[in-house]
C-alpha positions as CSV (number, residue, x, y, z in Angstrom):
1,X,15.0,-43.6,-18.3
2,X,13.1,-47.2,-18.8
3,X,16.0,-48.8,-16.9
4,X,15.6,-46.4,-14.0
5,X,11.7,-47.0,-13.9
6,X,12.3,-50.6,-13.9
7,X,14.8,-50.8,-11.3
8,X,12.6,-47.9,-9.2
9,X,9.6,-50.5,-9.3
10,X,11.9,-53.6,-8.3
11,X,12.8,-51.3,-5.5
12,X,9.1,-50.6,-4.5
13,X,8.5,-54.4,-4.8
14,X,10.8,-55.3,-1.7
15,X,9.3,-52.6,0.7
16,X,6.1,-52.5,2.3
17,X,7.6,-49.1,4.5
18,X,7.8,-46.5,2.4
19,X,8.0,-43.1,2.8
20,X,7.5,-40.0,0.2
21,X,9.2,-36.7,1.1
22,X,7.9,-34.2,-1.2
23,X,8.5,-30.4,-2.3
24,X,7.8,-27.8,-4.7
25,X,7.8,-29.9,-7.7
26,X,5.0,-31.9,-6.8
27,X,2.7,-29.1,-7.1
28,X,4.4,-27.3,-9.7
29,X,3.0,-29.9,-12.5
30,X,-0.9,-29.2,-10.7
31,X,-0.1,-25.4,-11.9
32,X,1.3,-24.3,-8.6
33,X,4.5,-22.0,-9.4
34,X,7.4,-22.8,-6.9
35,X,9.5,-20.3,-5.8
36,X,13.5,-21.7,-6.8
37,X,12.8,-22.3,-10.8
38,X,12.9,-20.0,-13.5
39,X,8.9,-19.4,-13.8
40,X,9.0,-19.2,-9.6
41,X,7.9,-16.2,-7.4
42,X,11.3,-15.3,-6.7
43,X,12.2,-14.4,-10.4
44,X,8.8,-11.8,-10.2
45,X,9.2,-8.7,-9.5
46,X,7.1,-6.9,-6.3
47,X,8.3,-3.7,-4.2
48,X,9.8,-6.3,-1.3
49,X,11.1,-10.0,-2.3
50,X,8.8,-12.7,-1.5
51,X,10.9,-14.3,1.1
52,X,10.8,-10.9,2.9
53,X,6.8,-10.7,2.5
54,X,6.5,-14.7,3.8
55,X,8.9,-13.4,6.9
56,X,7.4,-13.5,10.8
57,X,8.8,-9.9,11.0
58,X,6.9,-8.8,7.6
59,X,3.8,-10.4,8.5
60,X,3.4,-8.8,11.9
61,X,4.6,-4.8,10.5
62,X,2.9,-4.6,7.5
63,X,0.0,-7.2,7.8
64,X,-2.2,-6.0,5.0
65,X,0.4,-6.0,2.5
66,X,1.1,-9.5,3.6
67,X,-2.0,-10.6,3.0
68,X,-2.2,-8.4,-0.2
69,X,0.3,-10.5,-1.6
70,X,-0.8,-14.2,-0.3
71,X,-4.0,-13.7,-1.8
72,X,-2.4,-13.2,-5.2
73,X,0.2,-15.6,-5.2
74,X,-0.3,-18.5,-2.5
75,X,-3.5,-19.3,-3.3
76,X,-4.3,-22.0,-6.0
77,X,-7.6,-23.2,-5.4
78,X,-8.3,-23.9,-8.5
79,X,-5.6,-27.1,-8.5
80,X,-6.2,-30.4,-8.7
81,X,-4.1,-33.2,-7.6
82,X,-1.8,-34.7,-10.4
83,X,-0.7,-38.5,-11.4
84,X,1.7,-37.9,-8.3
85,X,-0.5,-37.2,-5.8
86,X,-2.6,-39.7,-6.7
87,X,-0.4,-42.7,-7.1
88,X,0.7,-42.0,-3.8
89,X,-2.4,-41.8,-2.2
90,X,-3.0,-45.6,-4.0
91,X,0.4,-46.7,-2.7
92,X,-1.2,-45.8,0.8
93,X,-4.6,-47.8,0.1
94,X,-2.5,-50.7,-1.0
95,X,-0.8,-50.1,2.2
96,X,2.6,-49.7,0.8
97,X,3.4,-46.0,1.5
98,X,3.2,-45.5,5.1
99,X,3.2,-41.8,5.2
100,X,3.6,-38.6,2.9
101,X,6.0,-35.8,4.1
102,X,5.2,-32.3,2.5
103,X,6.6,-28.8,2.3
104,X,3.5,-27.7,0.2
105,X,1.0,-26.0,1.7
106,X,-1.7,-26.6,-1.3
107,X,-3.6,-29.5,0.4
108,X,-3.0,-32.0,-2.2
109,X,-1.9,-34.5,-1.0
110,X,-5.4,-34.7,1.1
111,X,-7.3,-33.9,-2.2
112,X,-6.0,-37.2,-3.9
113,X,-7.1,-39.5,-1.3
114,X,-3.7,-39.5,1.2
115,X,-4.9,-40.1,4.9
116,X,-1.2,-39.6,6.8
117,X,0.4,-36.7,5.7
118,X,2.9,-34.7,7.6
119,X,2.6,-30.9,6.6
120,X,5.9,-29.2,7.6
121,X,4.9,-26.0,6.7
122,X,0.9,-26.1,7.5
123,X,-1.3,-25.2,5.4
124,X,-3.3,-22.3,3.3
125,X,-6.9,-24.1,4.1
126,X,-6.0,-23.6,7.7
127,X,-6.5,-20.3,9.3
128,X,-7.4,-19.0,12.9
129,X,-7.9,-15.9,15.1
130,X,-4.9,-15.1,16.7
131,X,-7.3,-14.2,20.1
132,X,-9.7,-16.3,20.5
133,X,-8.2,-19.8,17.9
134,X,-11.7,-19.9,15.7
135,X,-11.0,-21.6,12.5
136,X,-11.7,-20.0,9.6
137,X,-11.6,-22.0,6.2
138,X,-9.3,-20.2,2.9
139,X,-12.5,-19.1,1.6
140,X,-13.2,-16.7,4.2
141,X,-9.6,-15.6,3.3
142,X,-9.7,-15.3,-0.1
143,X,-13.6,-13.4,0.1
144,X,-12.0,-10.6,2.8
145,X,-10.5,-7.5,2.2
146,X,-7.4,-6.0,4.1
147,X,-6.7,-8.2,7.3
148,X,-9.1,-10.3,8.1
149,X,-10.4,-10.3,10.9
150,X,-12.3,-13.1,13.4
151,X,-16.6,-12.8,13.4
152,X,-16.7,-13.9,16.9
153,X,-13.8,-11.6,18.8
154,X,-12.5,-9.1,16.2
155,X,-8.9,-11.1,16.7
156,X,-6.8,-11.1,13.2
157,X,-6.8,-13.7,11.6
158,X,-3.5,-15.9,10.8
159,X,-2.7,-18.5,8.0
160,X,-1.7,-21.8,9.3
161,X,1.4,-21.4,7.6
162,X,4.9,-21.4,8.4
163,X,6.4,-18.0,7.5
164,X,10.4,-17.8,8.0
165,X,11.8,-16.8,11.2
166,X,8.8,-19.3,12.9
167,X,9.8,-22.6,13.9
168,X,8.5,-26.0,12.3
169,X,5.6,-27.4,14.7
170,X,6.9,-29.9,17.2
171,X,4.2,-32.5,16.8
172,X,4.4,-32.9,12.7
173,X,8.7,-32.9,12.9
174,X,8.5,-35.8,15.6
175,X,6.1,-37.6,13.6
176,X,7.9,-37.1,10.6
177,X,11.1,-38.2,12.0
178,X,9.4,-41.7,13.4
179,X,8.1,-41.9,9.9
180,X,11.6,-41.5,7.9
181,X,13.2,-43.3,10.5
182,X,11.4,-46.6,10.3
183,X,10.9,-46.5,6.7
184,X,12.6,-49.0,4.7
185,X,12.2,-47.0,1.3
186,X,12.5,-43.1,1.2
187,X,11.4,-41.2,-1.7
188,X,12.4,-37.7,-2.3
189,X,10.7,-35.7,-4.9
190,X,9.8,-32.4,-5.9
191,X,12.5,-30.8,-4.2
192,X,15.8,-29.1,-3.9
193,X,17.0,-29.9,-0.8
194,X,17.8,-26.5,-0.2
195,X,14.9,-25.7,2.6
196,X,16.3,-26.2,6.1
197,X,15.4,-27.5,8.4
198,X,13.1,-29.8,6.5
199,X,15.4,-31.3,4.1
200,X,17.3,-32.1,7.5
201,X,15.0,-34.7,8.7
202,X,16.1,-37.3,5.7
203,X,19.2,-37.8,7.5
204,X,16.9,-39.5,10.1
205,X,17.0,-42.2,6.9
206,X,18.5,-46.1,7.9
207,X,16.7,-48.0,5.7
208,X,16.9,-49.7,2.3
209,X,16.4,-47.2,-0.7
210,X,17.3,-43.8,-1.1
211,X,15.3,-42.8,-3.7
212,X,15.6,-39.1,-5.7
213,X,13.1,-37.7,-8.6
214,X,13.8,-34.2,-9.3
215,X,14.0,-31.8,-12.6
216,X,18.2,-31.3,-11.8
217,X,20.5,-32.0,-9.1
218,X,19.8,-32.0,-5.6
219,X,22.8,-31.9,-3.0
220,X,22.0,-35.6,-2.2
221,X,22.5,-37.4,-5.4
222,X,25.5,-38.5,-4.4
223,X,24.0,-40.3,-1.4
224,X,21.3,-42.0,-3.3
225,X,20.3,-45.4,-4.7
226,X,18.5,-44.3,-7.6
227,X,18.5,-40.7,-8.7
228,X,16.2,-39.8,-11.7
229,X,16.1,-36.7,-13.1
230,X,12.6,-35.9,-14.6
231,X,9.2,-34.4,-13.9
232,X,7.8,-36.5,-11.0
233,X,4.5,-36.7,-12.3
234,X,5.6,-38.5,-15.7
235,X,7.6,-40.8,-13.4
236,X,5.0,-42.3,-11.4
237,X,2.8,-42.4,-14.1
238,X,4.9,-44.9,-15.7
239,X,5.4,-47.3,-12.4
């Protein structure tokens, strides 16, 4: 592993464009669960799996029991960024790290100090009326009952979240892509690779380093310049 480190921060030392593309595992070691490993969501158990309760289709037929469950299980507000997070957002003040690429939907990233960051599946401290667009902050979510619903029209009130079956916003994926693609380091940790189409946009990657840090295999390993295989928090602490 100290040989890995030390070739991961020779690495860093030739960029000055580089990019983090980050997943579950980043917010797992803030005491977010993911939803692939052992201790995730989808190894609870609940009358409909969770991928059926985070669907479009779920959200708009049974709406309270939607929000029944993503009051108990997406919200973390109690987290607080990590030794990740936060050497990230220092790689961005030393202006290093260009931009951060998420699929978490925690806020972070933000939380730690990071100013460009690229949230491909929006975000639980986002929500707004689906008649009339007020925002309401994930207070207001948490503090309702039922559905909630909009103070100024009545309108119900939506998490600015991806669910599956909706598409990936148009504006973050082309920024994203611009991002990977003029990057001259890419680091991908926290995740599987197993989210499409997210884990698509690495292949937007020409630059120098391909960089992994993941707890087990991902299906790019094999593509990579460095892959280490450990908690991604304990990594960056030691660069």
């Amino acid at each position: 592993m100290d040989e890995k480190i030390e070739k991961f921060r020779q690495m860093l030392a030739e960029c000055n464009n580089v990019v983090f593309f980050g997943g579950a595992g980043v917010s797992t070691e803030s005491g977010i669960p993911d939803f692939r490993s052992v201790d995730g969501l989808y190894h609870e158990q609940y009358d409909y799996p969770p991928e059926t309760i985070l669907s479009h289709t779920f959200y708009r037929r049974n709406t309270e029991e939607f929000y029944r469950f993503y009051r108990n299980k997406m919200l973390y507000l109690g987290a607080k960024p990590n030794a990740a997070h936060k050497k990230l957002a220092e790689w961005e003040q030393q202006g290093k790290l260009k931009a951060v690429i998420t699929q978490n939907i925690d806020g972070l990233h933000q939380a730690a100090g990071s100013k460009v960051v690229w949230e491909l599946h929006g975000s639980v401290l986002r929500n707004y009326c689906e008649s009339c667009g007020a925002f309401y902050d994930v207070d207001y979510i948490r503090n309702s009952e039922g559905v909630p619903k909009c103070e100024k029209c009545g309108g119900s009130i939506k998490p600015d979240v991806v669910l599956y079956e909706e598409g990936l916003d148009d504006h973050v994926v082309t920024e994203a892509v611009k991002a990977i693609r003029n990057a001259d380091m890419l680091i991908i940790g926290g995740t599987s690779l197993a989210v499409y189409p997210a884990a698509g946009l690495i292949d937007y990657f020409r630059g120098k380093y391909l960089v992994l840090v993941n707890k087990g295999a991902t299906s790019r390993d094999a593509q990579a310049d460095l892959v280490i295989d450990g908690k991604i928090g304990e990594v960056f602490s030691a660069l």
